[in-house]
C-alpha positions, 0 to 999 in steps of 0.5 A: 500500500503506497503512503498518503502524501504529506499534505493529504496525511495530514488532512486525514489526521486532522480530519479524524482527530475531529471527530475524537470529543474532548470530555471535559472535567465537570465544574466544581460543585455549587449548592444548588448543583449539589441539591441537583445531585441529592435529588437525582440520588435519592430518586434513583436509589432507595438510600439513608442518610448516612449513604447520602452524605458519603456519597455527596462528600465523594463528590465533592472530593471528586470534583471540587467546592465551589458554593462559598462556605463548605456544605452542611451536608448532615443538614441538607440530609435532615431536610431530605428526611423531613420532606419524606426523600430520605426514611432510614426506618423504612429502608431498614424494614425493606432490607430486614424483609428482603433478607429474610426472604432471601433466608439471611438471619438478623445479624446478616441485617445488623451488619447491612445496617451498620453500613448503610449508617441507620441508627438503632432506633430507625432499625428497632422495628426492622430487628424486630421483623427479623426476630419474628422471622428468624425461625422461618429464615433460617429453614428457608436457608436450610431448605435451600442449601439441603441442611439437616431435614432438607439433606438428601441422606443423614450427614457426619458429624464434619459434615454437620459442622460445616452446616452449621458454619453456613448458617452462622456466616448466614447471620443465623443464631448457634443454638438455631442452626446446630438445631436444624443441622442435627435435624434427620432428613425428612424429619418433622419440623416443629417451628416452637421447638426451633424457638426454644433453641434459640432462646438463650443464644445472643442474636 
């Protein structure tokens, strides 16, 4: 293949180097750029305030200050709350609804909440979702993994072990796991008997 002429290779360069955009760096925040933002955040994502201002604060590292004296961003995540943008109580009973169903115990929830930065008194109802639960979640983990009742054959000891494990890693009580995992295949399942179990087992 013969090279283009000087004059034409250069035309060709330019030529396509016109049709490469230049992103450029977004301006620094404003406050009313930063409500932009809030807002579109807390339409797209079910989020708390703690979540709220982490993310506005990256932001702001990301792309610089610009509205005068520094954001009051623990403000401006109350006044979300009081215009019903922002329920940490909510999104924690969603969280413990969600896990529970997903057959995750209320330790699995304590250690989402802790990140999500929801206090323990927006959390108490959703702990005690999760307490009233906790019985049918673990037997849905069970179910799913074949532990105890569920397995297809009786288990050794190692083997029940490593069941336990799982339903403690799962967020799951000691005393409630080591009772279903001791469970025989096909056995009948009595939930009250399971309560018991996990009565004096810190969860």
């Amino acid at each position: 293949m013969q090279p283009l002429p000087i004059g034409e290779a250069l035309w060709h360069k330019k030529g396509a180097m016109a049709h490469i955009k230049v992103r450029r760096a977004p301006p620094p925040l404003t406050q009313s750029a930063l409500q932009e933002l809030a807002l579109r955040y807390v339409g797209k994502y079910a989020t708390t305030r703690a979540k709220l201002r982490t993310y506005l604060a990256r932001k702001i590292r990301e792309r610089g200050w610009d509205g005068g004296r520094e954001p009051d961003l623990v403000a401006l995540a109350d006044r979300f709350t009081e215009l019903g943008y922002i329920d940490d109580a909510s999104y924690a009973m969603v969280k413990s609804r969600a896990l529970s169903a997903r057959g995750y115990g209320k330790r699995r929830l304590a250690e989402k909440l802790r990140v999500a930065g929801v206090s323990e008194d927006d959390g108490r109802a959703a702990f005690d979702a999760a307490d009233a639960e906790q019985v049918d979640a673990a037997l849905r983990f069970a179910r799913r993994r074949r532990i105890g009742p569920f397995a297809a054959a009786v288990a050794d000891r190692p083997e029940r072990e490593k069941w336990i494990a799982a339903m403690v890693r799962a967020g799951h009580a000691f005393g409630l796991a080591r009772a279903i995992a001791s469970l025989a295949p096909g056995a009948e399942i009595d939930p009250t008997n399971l309560s018991e179990s996990n009565r004096f087992d810190a969860n």
